[in-house]
N, C-alpha and C positions, 0 to 999 in steps of 0.2 A: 373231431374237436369242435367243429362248427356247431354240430348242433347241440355239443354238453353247454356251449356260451353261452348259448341263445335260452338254455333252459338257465342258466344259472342267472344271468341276467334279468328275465323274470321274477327266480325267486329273490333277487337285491331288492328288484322293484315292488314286490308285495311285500318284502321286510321293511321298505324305506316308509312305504304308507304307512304301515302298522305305527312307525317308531315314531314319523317324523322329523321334521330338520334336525340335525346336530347344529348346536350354539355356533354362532363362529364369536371369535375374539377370547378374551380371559381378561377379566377385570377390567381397568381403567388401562392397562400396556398390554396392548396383544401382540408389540412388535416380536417377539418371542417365541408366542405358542405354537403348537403344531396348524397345518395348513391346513386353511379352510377345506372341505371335500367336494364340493361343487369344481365340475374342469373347466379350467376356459376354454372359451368357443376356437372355433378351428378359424383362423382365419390367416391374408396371404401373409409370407414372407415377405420383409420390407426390400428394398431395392440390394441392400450389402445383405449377402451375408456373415460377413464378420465383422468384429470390431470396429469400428471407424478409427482408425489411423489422426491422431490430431497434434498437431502441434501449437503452444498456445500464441495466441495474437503478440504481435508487439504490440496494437495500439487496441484499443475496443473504449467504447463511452466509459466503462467502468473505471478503465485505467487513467485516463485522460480528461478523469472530476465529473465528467456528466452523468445525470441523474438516471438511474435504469433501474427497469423492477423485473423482477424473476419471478417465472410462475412456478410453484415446490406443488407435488403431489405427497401427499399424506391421508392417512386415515384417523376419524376419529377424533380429529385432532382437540376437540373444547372438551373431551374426558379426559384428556394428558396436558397436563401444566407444563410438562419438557419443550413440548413442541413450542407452544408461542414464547416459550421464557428462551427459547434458543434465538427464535427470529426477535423478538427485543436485543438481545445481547449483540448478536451479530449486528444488526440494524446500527445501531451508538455504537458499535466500533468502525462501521461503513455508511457513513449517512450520505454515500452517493448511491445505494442501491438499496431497495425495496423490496423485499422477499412478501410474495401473494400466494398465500398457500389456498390449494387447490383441496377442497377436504370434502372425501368421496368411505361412504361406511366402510366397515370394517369386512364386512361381510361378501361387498361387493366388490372391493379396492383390484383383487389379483386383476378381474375379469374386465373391469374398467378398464384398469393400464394399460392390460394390453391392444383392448379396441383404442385408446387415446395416442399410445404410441404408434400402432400400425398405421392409425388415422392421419399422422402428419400433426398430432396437436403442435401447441407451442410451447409444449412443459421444457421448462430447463434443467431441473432438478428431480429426480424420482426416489423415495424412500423404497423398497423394495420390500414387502410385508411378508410375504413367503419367501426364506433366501433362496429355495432350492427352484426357484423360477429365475435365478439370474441369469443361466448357463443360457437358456434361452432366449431372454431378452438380449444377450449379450453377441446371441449368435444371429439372430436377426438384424447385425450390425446397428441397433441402437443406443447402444452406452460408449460413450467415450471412452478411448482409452487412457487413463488418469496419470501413466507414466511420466510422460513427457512435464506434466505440472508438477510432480511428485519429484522429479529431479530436478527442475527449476528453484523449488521453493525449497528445498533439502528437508522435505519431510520423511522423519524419522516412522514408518509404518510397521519397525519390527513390533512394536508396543502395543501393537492393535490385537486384539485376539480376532483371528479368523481372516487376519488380512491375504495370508495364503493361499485362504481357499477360494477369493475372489479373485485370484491372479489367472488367467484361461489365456491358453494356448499363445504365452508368454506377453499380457497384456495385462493392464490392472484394470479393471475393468467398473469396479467401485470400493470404497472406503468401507469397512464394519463402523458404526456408529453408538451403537448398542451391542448388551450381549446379555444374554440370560442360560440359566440353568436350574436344574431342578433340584431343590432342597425338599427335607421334609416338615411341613407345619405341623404343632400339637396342641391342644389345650390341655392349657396347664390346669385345670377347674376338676376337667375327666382326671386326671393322672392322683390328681389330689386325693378324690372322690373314693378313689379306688384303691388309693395307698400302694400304689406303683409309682416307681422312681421314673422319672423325666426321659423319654429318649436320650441314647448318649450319639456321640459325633464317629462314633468304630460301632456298627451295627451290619449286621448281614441282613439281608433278604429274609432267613427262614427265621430269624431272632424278631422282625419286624412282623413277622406271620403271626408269631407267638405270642408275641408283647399285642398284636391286636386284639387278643383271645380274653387276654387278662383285663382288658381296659372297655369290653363288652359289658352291656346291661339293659335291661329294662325291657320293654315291649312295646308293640303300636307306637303310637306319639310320642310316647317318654323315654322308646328309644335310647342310647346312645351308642353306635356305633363304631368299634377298635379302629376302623380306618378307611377309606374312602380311595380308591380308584374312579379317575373322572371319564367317560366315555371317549374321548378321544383314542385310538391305536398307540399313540404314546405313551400310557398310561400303562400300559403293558409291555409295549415294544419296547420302547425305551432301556426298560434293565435290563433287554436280552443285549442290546447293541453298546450297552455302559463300560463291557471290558475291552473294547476296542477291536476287538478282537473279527468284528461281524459290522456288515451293513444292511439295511432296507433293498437294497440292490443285491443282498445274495439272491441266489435261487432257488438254495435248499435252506430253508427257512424251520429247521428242525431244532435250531438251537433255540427257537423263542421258545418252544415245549415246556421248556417246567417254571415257567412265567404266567402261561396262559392256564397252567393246573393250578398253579398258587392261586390265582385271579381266581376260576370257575371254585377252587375248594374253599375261598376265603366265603365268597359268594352265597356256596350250599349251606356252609356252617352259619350265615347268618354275622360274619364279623365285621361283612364289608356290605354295603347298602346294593340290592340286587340291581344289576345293569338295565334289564329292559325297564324297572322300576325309573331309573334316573332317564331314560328317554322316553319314555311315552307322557313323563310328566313335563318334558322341559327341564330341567330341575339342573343348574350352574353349580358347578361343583363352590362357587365362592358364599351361596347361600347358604348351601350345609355346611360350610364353615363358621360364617359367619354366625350362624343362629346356634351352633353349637351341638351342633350333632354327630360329630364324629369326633378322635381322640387324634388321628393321626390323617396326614394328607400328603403324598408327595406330589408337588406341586412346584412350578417355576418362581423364579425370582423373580420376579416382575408384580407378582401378587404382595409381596412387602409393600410396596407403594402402597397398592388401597388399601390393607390393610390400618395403615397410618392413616389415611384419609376417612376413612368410615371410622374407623373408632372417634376419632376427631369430630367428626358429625354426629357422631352419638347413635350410628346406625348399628355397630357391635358394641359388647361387652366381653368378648371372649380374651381369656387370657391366656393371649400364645404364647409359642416360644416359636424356634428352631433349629431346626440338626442339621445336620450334614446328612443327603439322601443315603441312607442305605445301598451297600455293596453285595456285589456274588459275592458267596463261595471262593477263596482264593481269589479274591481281587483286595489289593489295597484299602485299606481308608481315604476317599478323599479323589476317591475316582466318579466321575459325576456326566451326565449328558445335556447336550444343551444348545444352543444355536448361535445366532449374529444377526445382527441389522442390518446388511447393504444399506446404500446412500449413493448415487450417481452421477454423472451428468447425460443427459439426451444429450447422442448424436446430434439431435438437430435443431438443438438450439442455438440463438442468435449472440446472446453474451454467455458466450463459455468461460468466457474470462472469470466477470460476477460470478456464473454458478460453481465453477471450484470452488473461489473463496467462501463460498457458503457452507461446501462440501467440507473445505477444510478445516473451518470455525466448527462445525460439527463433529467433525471428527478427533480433534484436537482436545489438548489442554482447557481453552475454555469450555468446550462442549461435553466433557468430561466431568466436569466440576460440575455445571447443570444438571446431566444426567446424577451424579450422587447426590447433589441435595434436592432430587427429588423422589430419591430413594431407590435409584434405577441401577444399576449397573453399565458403566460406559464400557468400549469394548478395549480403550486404555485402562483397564484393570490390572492395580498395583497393589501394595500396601498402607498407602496412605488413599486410596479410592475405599477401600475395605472399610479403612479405619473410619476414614468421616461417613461413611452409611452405618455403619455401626454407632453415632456418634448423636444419629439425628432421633430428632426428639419422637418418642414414640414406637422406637425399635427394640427389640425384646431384648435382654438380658444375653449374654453369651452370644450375640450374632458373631461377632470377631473370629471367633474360632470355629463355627457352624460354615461360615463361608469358605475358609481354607483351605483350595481343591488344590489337587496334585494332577489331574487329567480331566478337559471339558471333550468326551468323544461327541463329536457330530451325528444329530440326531435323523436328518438328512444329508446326506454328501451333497456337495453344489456340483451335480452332472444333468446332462440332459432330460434322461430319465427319471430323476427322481420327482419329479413330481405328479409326475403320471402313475409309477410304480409305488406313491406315498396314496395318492386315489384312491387305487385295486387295494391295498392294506386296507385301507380301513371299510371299506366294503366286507373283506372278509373275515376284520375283526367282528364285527358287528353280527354276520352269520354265526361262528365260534362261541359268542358271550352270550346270542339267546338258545344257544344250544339245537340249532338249526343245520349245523355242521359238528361233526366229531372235532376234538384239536390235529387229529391227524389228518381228517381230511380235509380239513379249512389251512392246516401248512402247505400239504400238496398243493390242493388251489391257486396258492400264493405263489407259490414255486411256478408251477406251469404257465401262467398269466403272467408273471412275473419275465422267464423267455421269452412270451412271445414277445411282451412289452421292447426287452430291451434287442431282440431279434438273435439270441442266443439258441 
């Protein structure tokens, strides 16, 4: 087994040169998208290994009018208007504390954190960019555990999507603050074009195969492309793990199979814009949207935002819409995959007090409002969150019912492993789609590696 690694790890490594970096982030909110692939560095275990145990002050500067500032880690932050329009809002309803956000790229955030928290920094607050790195930071006893505030203050947290899955080993460990999932984008210009009717919101997978065929044309430059799959593993993984039914954490990874044939066949035929094509050039799957090269995209909700913001700028003219992502075979309408925000407090910080309150202004009612009028999805997602995103100036026609999901499966579980076991994915996605691996024996791969990972 050692030495099939050591060969296979090579050929990662002369496939990664050929290709080149994968994008990290997705638009202007990458809170969302699948995890960067670069792993953090190995480094110690902090002093806890569990949760830190906290119960909150009675007294702290915060509580008792004095002026205190919190240091917030985020990424990114002056390409997302959410973030500073949260620290204004909170700020004027707290003008005894000062929120300093800490703002480290997108690219680099996972691996930052984790050297800034191991390190003893003095962040109070952590946005978590990858969720499936919570379990982790969580077990390195550096997150608070939020209970204790949470029953204080009688926050109501069933309303959170995903707040369950940050609860570990009967602690809450942080708040969902966002939440995104994968819808599908289309232009409406192609569909016209073509005299093909509009994707509808009850679409299956092999309906979406077909409708790509029809909405195909042109050559070279002029191009336009039925539909667009973006290089990340999710982009394919994704609809295997849609019906619930499977995780990234299986080991027999046999059901992604007739995902990875749609993909590779969509590919051959020329419907879908060729993989090694979109990474050897760099090429963001938001540019071939936006310039208008493709008919169909499934793509995360979090892309409506800049979509609103570039058309506004005058950087696109595309005239989209949106559906509801396409479903298997015998899977409902309206079943969909998708992720969460975490939001925290450091263990070891000084005003725990402050940094709840931040957490919770984030997390809440106000913060919720912010995230929809900036076209985001808060992870209190109701009916009336839908309605005003759908409401706001610049959002396609029919959002209202395109967003309508019945089931967001988790597109990483928040366990130990998965982000390690999200890593080896997409490593051997990438062998699979230049056709450097069979799909049968790039699943096996994933299977095997996949054991050793979680020591199965």
């Amino acid at each position: 087994m050692k030495k099939k690694q050591t060969g296979k790890f090579m050929a990662m490594a002369l496939t990664a040169a050929m290709l080149g970096g994968m994008l990290a982030g997705c638009g202007n909110n990458a809170a969302n998208a699948p995890a960067d692939t670069t792993p953090a560095p190995e480094t110690p275990a902090a002093e806890s290994s569990a949760v830190q145990e906290s119960t909150p002050a009675e007294e702290t500067p915060a509580a008792s009018g004095e002026q205190v500032t919190i240091k917030v880690a985020h990424w990114d932050s002056y390409t997302e208007p959410s973030t500073q329009m949260l620290v204004d809002g909170f700020e004027a309803a707290n003008p005894n504390i000062k929120v300093e956000l800490i703002d480290i790229a997108s690219g680099e955030y996972s691996n930052k954190l984790t050297v800034m928290l191991n390190g003893g920094n003095d962040l109070d607050v952590v946005w978590v960019k990858d969720p499936d790195n919570t379990p982790s930071i969580a077990e390195r006893g550096q997150l608070e555990d939020l209970t204790p505030y949470i029953e204080k203050d009688g926050v109501d947290i069933a309303a959170m999507n995903g707040s369950d899955a940050l609860k570990l080993d009967g602690k809450q460990v942080a708040l969902p603050v966002s939440t995104g999932f994968y819808v599908l984008y289309y232009n409406k210009d192609i569909f016209d074009a073509a005299g093909v009717d509009y994707p509808g919101n009850d679409m299956t997978w092999t309906e979406f195969e077909e409708l790509a065929k029809k909405v195909t044309s042109g050559e070279g430059n002029d191009k336009k492309y039925g539909a667009l799959f973006h290089t990340w593993q999710a982009c394919v993984q994704n609809w295997a793990v849609q019906d619930g039914k499977h995780t990234i954490l299986d080991t027999d990874y046999s059901f992604m199979k007739p995902y990875y044939e749609m993909a590779l066949r969509m590919q051959d035929e020329g419907t879908v814009m060729d993989y090694s094509t979109l990474k050897t050039g760099n090429i963001h799957y938001s540019s071939v949207f936006m310039e208008g090269q493709c008919a169909m995209m499934p793509m995360g909700s979090w892309f409506m935002s800049t979509m609103i913001e570039k058309t506004k700028a005058g950087e696109t003219s595309v005239n989209w819409g949106v559906a509801t992502l396409p479903h298997p075979d015998g899977v409902e309408a309206g079943w969909t995959v998708g992720s969460t925000t975490p939001m925290g407090v450091s263990a070891s910080s000084k005003y725990k007090d402050a940094a709840w309150e931040f957490v919770k202004y984030c997390s809440g009612e106000e913060g919720a409002k912010i995230y929809a009028d900036c076209g985001m999805i808060p992870a209190r997602m109701n009916a009336d969150t839908i309605k005003a995103l759908a409401a706001l100036d610049g959002m396609p026609e029919g959002l209202e019912e395109a967003l309508q999901t019945k089931h967001v499966a988790m597109d990483r579980p928040l366990e130990v492993h998965s982000a390690e076991v999200n890593q080896m994915l997409g490593e051997e996605h990438s062998l699979i789609m230049i056709k450097e691996l069979s799909i049968d024996d790039g699943l096996a791969e994933m299977g095997e590696r996949s054991k050793e990972i979680q020591g199965k």
